[in-house]
C-alpha positions in Angstrom: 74.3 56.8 16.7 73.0 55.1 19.9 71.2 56.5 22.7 72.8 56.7 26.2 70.9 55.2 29.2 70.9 59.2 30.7 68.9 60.4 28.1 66.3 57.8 28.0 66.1 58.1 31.8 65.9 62.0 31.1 63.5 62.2 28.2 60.9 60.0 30.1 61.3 61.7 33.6 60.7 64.8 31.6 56.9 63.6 30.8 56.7 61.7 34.0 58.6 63.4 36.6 57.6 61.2 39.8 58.2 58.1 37.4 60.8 55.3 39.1 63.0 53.8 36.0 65.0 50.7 35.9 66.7 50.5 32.5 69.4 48.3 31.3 71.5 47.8 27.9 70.9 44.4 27.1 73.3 44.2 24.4 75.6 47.1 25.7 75.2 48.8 22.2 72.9 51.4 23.6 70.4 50.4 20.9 68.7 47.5 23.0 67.4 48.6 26.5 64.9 46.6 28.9 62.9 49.4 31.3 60.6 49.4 33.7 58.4 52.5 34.6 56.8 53.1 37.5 54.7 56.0 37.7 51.6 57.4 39.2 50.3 59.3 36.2 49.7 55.2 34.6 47.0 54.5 37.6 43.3 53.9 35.9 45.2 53.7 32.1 45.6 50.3 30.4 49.0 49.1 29.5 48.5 49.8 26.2 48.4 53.2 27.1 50.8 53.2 29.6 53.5 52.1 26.9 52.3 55.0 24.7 52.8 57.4 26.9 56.4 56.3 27.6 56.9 56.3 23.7 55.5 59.5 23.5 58.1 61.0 26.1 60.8 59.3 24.2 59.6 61.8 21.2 59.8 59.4 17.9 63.2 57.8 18.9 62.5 54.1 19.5 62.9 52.4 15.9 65.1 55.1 15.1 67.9 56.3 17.1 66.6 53.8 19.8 66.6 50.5 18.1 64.7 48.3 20.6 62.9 48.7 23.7 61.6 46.3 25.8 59.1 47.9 28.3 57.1 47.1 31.8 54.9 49.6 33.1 53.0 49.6 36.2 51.1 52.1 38.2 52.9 53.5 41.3 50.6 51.9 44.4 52.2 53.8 47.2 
């Protein structure tokens, strides 16, 4: 079953609460999304970890109930 665009949006402003999140269904299947994260808690962290941390707050889903996810992170600079 395919994840909705709310839960995503939920599960990663759960880890990150002050995180700003553009997401989109590429497909419109709910199993291909495209994000961006924003989000203070990624300032002095390499992208690499960055991305994990999203993954993490996404708790095991993407390859699973999330097929694909295409993600940009950057550290919030306000």
């Amino acid at each position: 079953m395919p994840m909705n665009a709310d839960e995503i949006e939920r599960l990663i402003k759960d880890a990150l609460p002050d995180a700003r999140i553009e997401l989109k269904d590429l497909r419109g299947d709910g199993d291909h999304y495209q994000a961006h994260v924003v989000s203070s808690a990624f300032t002095g962290r390499t992208r690499v970890q960055q991305h994990q941390m999203v993954y993490a707050a996404l708790q095991g889903r993407v390859g699973g109930v999330l097929h694909a996810l295409a993600l940009t992170t950057s550290a919030q600079t306000e």
